[in-house]
mmCIF file of the C-alpha atoms, coordinates in Angstrom:
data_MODEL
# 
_entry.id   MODEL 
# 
loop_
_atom_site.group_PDB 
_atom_site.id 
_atom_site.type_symbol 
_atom_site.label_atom_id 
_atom_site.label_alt_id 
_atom_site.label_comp_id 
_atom_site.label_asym_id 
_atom_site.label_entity_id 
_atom_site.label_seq_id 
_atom_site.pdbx_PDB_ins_code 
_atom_site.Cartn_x 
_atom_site.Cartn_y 
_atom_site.Cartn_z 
_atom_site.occupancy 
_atom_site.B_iso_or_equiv 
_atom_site.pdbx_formal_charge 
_atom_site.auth_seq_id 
_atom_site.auth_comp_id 
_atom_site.auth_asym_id 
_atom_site.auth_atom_id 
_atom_site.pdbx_PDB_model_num 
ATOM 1   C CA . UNK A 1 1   ? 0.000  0.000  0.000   1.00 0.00 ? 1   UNK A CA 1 
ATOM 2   C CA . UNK A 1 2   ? 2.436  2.051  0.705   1.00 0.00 ? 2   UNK A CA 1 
ATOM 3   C CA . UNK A 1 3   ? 4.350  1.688  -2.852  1.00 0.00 ? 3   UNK A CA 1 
ATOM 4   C CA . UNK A 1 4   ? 0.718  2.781  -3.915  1.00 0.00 ? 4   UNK A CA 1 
ATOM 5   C CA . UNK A 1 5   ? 0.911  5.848  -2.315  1.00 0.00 ? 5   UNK A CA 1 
ATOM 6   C CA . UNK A 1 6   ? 4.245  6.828  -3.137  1.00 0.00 ? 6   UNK A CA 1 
ATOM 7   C CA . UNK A 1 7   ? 3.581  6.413  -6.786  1.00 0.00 ? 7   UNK A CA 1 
ATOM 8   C CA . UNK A 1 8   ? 0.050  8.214  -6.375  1.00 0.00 ? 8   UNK A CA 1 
ATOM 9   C CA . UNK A 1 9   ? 2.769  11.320 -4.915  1.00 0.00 ? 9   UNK A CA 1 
ATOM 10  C CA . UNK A 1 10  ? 4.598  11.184 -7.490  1.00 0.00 ? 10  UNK A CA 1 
ATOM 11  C CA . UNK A 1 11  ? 2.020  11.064 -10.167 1.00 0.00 ? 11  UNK A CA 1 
ATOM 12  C CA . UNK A 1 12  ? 1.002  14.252 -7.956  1.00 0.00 ? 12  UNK A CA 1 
ATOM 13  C CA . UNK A 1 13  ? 4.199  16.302 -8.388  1.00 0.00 ? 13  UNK A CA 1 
ATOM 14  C CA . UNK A 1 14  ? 4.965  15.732 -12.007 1.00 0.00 ? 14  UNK A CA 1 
ATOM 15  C CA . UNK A 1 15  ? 1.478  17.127 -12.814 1.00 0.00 ? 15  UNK A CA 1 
ATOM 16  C CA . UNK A 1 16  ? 2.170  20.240 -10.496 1.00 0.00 ? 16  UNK A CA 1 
ATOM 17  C CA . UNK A 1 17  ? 5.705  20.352 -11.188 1.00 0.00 ? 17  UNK A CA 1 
ATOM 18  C CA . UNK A 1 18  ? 5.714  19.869 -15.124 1.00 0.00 ? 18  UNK A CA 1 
ATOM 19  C CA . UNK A 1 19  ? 3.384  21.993 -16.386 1.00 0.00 ? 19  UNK A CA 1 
ATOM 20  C CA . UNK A 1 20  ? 4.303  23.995 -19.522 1.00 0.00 ? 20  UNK A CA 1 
ATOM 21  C CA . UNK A 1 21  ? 3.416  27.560 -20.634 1.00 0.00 ? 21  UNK A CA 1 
ATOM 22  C CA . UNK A 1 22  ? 4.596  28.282 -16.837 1.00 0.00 ? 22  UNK A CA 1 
ATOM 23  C CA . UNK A 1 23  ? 6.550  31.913 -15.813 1.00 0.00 ? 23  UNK A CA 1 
ATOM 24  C CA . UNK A 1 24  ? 9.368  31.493 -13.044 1.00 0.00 ? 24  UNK A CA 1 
ATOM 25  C CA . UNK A 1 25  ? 7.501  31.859 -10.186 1.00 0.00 ? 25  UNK A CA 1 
ATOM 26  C CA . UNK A 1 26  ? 4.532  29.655 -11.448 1.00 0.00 ? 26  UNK A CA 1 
ATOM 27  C CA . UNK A 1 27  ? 6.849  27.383 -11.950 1.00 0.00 ? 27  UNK A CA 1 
ATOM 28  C CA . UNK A 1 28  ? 8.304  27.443 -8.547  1.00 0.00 ? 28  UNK A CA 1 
ATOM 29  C CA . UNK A 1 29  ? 5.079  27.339 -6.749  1.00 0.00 ? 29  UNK A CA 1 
ATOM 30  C CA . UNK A 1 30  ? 4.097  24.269 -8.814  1.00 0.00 ? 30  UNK A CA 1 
ATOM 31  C CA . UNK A 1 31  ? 7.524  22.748 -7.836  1.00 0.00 ? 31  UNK A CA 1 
ATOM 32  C CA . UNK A 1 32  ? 7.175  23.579 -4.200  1.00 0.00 ? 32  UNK A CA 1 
ATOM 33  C CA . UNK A 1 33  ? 3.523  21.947 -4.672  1.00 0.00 ? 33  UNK A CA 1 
ATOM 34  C CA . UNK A 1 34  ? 4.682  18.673 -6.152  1.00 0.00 ? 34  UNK A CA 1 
ATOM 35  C CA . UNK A 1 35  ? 7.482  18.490 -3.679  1.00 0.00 ? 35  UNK A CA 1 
ATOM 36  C CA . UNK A 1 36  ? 5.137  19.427 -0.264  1.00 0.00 ? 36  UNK A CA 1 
ATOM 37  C CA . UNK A 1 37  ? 2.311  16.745 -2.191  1.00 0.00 ? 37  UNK A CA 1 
ATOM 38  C CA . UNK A 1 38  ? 5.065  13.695 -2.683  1.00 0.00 ? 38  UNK A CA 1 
ATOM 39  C CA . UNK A 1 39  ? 6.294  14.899 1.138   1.00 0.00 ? 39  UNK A CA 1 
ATOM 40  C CA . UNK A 1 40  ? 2.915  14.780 2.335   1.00 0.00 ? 40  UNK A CA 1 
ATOM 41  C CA . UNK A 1 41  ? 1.760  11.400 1.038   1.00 0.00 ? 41  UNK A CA 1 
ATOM 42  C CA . UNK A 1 42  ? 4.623  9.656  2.561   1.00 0.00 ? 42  UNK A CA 1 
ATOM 43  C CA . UNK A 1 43  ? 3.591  11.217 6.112   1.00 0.00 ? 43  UNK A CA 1 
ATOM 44  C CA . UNK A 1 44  ? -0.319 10.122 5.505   1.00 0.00 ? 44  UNK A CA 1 
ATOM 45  C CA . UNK A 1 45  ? 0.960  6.463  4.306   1.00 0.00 ? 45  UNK A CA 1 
ATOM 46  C CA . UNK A 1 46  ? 3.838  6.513  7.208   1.00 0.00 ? 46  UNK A CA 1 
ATOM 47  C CA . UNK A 1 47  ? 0.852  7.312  10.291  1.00 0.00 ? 47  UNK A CA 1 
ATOM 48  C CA . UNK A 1 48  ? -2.309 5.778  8.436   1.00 0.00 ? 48  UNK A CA 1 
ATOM 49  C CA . UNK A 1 49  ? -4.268 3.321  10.025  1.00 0.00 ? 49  UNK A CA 1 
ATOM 50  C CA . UNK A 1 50  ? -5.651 0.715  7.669   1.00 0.00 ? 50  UNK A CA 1 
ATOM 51  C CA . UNK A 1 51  ? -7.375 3.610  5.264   1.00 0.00 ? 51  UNK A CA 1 
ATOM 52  C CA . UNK A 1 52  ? -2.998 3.947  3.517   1.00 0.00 ? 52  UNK A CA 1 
ATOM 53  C CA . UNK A 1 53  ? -4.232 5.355  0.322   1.00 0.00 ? 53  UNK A CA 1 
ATOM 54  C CA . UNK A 1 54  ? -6.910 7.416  1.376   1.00 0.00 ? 54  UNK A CA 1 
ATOM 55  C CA . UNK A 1 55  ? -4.774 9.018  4.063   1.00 0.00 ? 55  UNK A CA 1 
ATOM 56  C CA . UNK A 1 56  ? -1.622 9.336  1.697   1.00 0.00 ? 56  UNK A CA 1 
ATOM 57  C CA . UNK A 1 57  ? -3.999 11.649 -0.651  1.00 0.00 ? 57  UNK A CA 1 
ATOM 58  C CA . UNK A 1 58  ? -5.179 13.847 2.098   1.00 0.00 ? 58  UNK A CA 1 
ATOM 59  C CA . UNK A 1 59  ? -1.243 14.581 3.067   1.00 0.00 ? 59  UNK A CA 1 
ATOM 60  C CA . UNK A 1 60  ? -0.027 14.737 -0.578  1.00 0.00 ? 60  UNK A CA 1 
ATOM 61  C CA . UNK A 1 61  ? -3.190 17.590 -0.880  1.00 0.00 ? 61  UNK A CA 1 
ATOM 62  C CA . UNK A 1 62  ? -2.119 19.436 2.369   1.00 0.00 ? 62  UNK A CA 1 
ATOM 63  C CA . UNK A 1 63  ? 1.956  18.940 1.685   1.00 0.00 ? 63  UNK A CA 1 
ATOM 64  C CA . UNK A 1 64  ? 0.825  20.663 -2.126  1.00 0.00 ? 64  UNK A CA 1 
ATOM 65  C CA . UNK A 1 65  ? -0.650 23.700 0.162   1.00 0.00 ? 65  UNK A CA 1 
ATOM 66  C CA . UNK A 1 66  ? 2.497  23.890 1.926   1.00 0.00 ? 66  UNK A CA 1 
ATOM 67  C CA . UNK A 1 67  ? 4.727  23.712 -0.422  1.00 0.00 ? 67  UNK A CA 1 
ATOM 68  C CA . UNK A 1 68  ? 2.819  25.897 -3.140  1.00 0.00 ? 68  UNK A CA 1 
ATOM 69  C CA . UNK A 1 69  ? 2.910  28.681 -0.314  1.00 0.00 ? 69  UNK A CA 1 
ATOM 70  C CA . UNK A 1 70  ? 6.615  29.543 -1.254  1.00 0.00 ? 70  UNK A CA 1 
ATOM 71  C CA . UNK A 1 71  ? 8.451  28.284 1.673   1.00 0.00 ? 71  UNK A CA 1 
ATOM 72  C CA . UNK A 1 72  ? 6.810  30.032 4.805   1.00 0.00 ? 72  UNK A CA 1 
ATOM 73  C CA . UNK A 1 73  ? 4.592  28.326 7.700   1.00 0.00 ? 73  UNK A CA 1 
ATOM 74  C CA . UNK A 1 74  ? 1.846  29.836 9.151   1.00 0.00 ? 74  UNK A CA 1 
ATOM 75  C CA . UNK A 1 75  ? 2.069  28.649 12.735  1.00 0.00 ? 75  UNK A CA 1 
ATOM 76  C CA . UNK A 1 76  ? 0.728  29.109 15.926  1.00 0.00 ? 76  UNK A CA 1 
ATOM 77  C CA . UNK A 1 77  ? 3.273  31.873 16.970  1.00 0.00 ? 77  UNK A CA 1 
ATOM 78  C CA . UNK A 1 78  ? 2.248  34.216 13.901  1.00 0.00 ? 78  UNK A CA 1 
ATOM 79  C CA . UNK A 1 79  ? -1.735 33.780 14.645  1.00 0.00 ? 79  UNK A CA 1 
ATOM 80  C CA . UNK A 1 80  ? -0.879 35.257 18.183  1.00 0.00 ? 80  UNK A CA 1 
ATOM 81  C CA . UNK A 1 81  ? 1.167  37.782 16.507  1.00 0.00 ? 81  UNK A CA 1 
ATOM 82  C CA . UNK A 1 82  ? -1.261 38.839 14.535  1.00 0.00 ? 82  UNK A CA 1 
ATOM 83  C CA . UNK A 1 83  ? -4.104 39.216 17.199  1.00 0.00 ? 83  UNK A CA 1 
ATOM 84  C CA . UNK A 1 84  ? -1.411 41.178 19.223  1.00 0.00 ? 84  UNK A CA 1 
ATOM 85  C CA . UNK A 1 85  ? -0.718 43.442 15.854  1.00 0.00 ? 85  UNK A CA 1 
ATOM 86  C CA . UNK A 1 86  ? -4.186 43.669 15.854  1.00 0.00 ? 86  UNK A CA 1 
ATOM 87  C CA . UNK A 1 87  ? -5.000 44.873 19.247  1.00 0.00 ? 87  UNK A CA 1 
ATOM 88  C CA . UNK A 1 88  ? -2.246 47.074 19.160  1.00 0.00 ? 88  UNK A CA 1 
ATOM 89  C CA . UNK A 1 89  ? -2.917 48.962 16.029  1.00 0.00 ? 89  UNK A CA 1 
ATOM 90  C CA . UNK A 1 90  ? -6.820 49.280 16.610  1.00 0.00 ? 90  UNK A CA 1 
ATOM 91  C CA . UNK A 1 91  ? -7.643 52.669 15.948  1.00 0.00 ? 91  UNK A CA 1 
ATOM 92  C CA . UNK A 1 92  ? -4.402 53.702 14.265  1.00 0.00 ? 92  UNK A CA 1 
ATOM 93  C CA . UNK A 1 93  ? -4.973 53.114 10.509  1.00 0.00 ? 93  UNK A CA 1 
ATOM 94  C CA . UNK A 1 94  ? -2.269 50.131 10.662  1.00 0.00 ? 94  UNK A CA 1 
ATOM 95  C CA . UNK A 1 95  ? -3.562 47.435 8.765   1.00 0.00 ? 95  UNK A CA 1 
ATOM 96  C CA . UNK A 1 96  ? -2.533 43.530 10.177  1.00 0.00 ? 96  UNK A CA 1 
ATOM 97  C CA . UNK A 1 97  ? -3.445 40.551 8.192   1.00 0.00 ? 97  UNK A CA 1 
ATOM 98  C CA . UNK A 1 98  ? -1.857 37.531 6.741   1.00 0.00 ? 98  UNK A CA 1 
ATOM 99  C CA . UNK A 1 99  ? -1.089 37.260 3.816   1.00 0.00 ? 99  UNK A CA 1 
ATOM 100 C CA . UNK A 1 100 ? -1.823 34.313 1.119   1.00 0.00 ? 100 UNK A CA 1 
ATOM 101 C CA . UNK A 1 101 ? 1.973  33.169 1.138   1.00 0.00 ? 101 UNK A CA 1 
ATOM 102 C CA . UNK A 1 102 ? 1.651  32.325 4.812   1.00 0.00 ? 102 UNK A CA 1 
ATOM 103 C CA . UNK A 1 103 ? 3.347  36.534 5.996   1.00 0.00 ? 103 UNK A CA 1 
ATOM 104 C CA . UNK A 1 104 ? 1.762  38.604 8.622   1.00 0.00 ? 104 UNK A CA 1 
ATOM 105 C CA . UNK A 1 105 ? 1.432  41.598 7.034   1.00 0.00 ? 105 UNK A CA 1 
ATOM 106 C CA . UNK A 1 106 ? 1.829  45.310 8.771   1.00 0.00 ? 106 UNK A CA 1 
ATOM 107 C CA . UNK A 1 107 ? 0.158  48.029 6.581   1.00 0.00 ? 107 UNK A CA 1 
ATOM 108 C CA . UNK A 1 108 ? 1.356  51.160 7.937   1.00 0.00 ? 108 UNK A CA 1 
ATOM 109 C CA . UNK A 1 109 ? -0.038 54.050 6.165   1.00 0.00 ? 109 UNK A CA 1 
ATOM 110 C CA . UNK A 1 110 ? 2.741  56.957 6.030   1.00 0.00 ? 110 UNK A CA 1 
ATOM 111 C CA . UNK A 1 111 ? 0.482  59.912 7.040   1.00 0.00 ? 111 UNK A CA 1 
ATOM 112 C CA . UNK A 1 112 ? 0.196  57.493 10.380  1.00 0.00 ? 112 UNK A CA 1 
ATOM 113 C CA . UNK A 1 113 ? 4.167  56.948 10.606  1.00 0.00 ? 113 UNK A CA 1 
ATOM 114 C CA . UNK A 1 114 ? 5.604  59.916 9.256   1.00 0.00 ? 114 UNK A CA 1 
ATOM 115 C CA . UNK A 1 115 ? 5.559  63.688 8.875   1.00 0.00 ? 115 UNK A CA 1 
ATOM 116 C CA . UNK A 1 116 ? 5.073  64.604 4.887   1.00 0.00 ? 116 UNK A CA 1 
ATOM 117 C CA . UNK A 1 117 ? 8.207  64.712 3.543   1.00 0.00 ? 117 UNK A CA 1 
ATOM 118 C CA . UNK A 1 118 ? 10.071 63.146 6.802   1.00 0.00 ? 118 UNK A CA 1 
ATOM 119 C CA . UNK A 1 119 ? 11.632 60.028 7.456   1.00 0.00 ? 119 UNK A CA 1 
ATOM 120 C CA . UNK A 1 120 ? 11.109 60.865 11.449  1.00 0.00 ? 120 UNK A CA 1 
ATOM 121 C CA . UNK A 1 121 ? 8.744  57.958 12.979  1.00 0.00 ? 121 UNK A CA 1 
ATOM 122 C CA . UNK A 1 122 ? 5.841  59.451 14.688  1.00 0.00 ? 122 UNK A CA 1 
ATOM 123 C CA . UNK A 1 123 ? 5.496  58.354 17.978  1.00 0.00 ? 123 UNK A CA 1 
ATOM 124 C CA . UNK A 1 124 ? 2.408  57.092 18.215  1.00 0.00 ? 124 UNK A CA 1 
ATOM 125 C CA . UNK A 1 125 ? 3.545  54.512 16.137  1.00 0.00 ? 125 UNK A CA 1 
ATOM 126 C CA . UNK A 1 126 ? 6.108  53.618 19.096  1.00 0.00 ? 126 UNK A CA 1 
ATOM 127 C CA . UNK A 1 127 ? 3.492  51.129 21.105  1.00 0.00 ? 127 UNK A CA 1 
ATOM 128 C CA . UNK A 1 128 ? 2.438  49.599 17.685  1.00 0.00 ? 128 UNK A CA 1 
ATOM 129 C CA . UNK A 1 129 ? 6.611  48.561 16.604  1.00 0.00 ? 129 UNK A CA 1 
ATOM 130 C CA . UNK A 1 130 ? 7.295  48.113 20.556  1.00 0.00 ? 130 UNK A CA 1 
ATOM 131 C CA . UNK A 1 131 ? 4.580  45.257 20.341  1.00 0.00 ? 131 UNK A CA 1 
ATOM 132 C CA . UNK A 1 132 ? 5.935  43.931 17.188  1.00 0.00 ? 132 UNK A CA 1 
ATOM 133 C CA . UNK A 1 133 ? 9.575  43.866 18.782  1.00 0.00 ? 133 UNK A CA 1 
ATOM 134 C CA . UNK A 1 134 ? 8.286  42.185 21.561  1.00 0.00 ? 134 UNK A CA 1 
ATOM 135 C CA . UNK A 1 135 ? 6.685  39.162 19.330  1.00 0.00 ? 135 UNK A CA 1 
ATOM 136 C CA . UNK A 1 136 ? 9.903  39.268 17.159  1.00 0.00 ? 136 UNK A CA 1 
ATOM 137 C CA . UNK A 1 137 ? 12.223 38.953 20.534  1.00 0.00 ? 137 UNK A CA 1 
ATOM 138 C CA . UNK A 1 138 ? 9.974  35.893 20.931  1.00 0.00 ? 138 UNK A CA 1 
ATOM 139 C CA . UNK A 1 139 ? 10.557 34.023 18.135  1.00 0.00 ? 139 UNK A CA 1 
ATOM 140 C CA . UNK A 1 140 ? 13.519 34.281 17.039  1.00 0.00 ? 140 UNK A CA 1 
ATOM 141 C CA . UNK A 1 141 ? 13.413 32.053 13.648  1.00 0.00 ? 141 UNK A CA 1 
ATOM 142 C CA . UNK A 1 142 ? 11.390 34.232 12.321  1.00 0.00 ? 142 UNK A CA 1 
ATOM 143 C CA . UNK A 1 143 ? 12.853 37.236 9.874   1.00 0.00 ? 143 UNK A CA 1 
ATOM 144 C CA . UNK A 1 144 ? 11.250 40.447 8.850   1.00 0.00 ? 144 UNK A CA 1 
ATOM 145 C CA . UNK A 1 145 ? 11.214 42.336 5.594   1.00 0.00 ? 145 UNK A CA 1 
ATOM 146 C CA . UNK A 1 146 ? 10.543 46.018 5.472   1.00 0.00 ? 146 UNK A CA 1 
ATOM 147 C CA . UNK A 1 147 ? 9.658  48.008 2.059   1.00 0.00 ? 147 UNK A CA 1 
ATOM 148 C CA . UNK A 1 148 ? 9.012  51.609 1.727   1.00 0.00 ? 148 UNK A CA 1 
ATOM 149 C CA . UNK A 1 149 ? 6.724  53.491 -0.458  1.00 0.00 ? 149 UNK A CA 1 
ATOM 150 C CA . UNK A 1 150 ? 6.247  57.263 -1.758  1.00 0.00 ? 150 UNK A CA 1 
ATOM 151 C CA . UNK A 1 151 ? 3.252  58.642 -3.842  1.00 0.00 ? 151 UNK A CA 1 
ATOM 152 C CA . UNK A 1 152 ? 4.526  59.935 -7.923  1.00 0.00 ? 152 UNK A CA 1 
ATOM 153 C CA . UNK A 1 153 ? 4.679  63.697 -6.211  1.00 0.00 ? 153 UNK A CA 1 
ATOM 154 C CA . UNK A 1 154 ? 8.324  64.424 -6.594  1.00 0.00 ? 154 UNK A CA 1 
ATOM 155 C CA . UNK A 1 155 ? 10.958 63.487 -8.618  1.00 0.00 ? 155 UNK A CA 1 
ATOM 156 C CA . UNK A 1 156 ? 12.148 60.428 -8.027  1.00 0.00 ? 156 UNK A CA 1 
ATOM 157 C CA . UNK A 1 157 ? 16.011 61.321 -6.336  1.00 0.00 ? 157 UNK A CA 1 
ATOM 158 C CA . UNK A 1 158 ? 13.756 62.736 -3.575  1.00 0.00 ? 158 UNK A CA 1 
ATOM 159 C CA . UNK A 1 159 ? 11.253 59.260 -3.433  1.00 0.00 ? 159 UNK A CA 1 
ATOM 160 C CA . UNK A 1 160 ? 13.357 56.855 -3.309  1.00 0.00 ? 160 UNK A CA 1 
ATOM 161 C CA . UNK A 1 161 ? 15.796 57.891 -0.843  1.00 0.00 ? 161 UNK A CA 1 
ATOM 162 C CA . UNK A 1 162 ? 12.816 58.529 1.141   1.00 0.00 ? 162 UNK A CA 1 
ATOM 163 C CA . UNK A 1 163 ? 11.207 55.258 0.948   1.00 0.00 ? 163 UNK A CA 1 
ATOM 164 C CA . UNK A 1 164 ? 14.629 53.636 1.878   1.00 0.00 ? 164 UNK A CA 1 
ATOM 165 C CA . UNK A 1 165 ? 14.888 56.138 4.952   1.00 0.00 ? 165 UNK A CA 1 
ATOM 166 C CA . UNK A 1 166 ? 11.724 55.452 6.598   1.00 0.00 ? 166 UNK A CA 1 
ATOM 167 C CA . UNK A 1 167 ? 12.159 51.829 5.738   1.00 0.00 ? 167 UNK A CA 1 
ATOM 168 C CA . UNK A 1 168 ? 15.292 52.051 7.347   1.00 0.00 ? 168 UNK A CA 1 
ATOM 169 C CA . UNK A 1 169 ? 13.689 54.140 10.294  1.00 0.00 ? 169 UNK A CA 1 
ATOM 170 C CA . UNK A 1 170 ? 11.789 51.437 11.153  1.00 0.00 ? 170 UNK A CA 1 
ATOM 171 C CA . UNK A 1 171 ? 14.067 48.714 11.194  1.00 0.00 ? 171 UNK A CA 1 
ATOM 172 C CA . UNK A 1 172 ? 16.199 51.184 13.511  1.00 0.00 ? 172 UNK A CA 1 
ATOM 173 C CA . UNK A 1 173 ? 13.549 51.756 15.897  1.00 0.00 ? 173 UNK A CA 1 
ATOM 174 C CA . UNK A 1 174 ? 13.127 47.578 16.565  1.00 0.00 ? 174 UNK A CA 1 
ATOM 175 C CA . UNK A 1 175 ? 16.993 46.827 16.604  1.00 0.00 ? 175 UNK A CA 1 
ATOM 176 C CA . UNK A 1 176 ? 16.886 49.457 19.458  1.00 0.00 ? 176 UNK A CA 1 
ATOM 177 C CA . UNK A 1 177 ? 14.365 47.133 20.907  1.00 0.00 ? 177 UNK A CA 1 
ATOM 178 C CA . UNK A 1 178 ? 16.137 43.983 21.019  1.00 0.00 ? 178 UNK A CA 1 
ATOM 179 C CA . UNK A 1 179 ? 15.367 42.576 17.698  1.00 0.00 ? 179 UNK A CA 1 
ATOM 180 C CA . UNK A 1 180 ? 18.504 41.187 15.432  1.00 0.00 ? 180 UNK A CA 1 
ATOM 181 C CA . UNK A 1 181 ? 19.541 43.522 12.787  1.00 0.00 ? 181 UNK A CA 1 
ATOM 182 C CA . UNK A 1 182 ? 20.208 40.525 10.390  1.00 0.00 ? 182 UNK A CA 1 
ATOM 183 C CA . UNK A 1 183 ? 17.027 39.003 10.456  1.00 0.00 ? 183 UNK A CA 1 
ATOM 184 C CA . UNK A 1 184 ? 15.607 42.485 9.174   1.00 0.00 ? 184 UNK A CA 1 
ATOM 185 C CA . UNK A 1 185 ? 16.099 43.542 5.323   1.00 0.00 ? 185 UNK A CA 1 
ATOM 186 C CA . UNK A 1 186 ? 14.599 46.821 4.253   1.00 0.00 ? 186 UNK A CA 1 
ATOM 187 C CA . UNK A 1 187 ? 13.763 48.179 0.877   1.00 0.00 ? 187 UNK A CA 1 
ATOM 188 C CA . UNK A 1 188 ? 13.076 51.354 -0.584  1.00 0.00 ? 188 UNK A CA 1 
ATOM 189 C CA . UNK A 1 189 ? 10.548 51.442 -3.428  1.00 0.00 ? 189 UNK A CA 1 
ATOM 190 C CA . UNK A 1 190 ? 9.444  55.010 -3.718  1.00 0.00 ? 190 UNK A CA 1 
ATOM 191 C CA . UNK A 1 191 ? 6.329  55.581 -6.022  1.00 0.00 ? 191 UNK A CA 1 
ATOM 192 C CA . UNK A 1 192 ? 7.133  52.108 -8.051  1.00 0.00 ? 192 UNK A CA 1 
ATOM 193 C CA . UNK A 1 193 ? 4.325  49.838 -6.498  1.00 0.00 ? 193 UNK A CA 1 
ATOM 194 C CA . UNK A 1 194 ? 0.775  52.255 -6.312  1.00 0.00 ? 194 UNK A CA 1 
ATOM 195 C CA . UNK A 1 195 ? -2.108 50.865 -4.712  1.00 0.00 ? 195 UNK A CA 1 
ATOM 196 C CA . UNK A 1 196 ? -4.470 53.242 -5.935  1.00 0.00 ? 196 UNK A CA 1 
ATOM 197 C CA . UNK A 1 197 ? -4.523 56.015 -8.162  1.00 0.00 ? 197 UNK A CA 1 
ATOM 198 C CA . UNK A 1 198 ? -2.119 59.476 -7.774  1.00 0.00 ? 198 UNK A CA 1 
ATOM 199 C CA . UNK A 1 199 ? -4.636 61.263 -9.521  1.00 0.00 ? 199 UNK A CA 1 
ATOM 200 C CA . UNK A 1 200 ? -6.318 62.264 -6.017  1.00 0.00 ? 200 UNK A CA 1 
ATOM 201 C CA . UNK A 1 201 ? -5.259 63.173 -2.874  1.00 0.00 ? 201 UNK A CA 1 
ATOM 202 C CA . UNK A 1 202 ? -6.739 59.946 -1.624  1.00 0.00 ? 202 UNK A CA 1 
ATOM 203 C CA . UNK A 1 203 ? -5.108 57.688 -3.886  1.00 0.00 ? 203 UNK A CA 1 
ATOM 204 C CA . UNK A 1 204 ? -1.771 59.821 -3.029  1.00 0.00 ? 204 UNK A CA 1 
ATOM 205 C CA . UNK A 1 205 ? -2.218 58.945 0.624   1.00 0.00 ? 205 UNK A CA 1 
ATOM 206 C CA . UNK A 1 206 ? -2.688 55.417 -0.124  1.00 0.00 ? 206 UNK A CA 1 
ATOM 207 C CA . UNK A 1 207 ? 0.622  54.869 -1.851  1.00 0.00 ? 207 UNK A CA 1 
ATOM 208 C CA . UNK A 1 208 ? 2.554  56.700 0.738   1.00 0.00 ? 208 UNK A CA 1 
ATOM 209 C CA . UNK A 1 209 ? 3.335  53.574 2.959   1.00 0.00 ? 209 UNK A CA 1 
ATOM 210 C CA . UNK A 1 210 ? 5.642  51.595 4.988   1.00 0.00 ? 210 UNK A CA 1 
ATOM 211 C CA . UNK A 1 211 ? 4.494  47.623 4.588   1.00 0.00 ? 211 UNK A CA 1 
ATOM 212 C CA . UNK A 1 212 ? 6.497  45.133 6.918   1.00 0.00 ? 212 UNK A CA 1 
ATOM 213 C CA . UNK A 1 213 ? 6.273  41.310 6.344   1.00 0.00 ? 213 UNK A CA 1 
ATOM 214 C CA . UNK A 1 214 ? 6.948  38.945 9.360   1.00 0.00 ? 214 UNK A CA 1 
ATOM 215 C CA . UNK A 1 215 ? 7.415  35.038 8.032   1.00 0.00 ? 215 UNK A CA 1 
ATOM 216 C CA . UNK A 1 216 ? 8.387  31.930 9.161   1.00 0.00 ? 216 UNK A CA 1 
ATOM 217 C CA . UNK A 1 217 ? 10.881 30.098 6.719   1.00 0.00 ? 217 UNK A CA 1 
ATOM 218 C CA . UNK A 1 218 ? 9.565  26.333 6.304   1.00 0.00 ? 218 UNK A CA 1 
ATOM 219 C CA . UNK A 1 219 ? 13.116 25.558 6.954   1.00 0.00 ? 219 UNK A CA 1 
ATOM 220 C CA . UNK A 1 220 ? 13.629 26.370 10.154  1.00 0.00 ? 220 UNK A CA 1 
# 
């Protein structure tokens, strides 16, 4: 039964895993599915009872969600994260959600975090990145990316200098608070990602941002 299985994996990955008319990262994610499916049914077949096949194609179906997610777990640590985000942030404009590749995501509008024009943190966003040090100090595996964001207003040896500052601000403010500087990269995008349109002031207000992505590398 357990040959079964293992074939019924495999079957699994080359469909996921040799598809054609794929771009990189399609292809990756349909790599990282066939391996996290072939993974998976081994585990169902390895702790089945009698029911080997049936319980080798429920692990090869939740090792293809894993391993289609691009390498990060969603675990137990990062849901209590994110209710802490949450809590903290409530009523600040900070947005906290995870994300479909298995991230907690920190939306952190830049009106919220910064002066117009500044790269100086506001400190009312102090409790909201003290509470994020705090989970960080916690779990130590897990690593942090930090991107920053302008509106098109400005040309763009003012934006993107910016962007990297307040990126760079933030990462700052948590390696004052504990948190290792290498497990935090930062990024400064300036107007090159919009979420909405510059043609308003709304849409302007919108793009200027400071996201932060918390993850949990499958590998460690």
């Amino acid at each position: 039964m357990l040959q079964r299985s293992l074939a019924a994996a495999a079957a699994v990955s080359v469909l996921l895993a040799g598809c054609a008319n794929m771009n990189q990262s399609q292809t990756a994610t349909a790599q990282g599915a066939g391996i996290g499916a072939a993974a998976g049914a081994v585990i169902g077949a390895l702790t089945a009872g009698g029911n080997t096949g049936s319980s080798a194609m429920q692990g090869a179906a939740l090792g293809a969600a894993v391993g289609a997610a691009g390498g990060y777990l969603w675990n137990r640590h990062l849901e209590q994260q994110k209710q802490q985000m949450q809590q903290a942030t409530a009523g600040t404009g900070v947005q906290v959600a995870q994300t479909a590749d298995n991230r907690l995501r920190i939306g952190v509008p830049a009106d919220a975090g910064f002066s117009t024009g500044s790269a100086t943190l506001n400190p009312r966003m102090y409790p909201v990145l003290d509470q994020l040090a705090q989970g960080l100090r916690a779990n130590p595996g897990e690593t942090v990316q930090v991107l920053g964001f302008t509106d098109s207003t400005g040309s763009d040896a003012i934006n993107y200098p910016l962007s990297q500052n307040r990126a760079q601000t933030v990462k700052n403010f948590l390696v004052s608070r504990g948190v290792a500087p290498q497990t935090i990269t930062v990024q400064g995008l300036g107007p090159s990602q919009p979420v909405a349109s510059n043609a308003t002031p709304e849409g302007r207000a919108m793009n200027r941002r400071v996201e932060i992505y918390v993850a949990q590398p499958a590998g460690r």
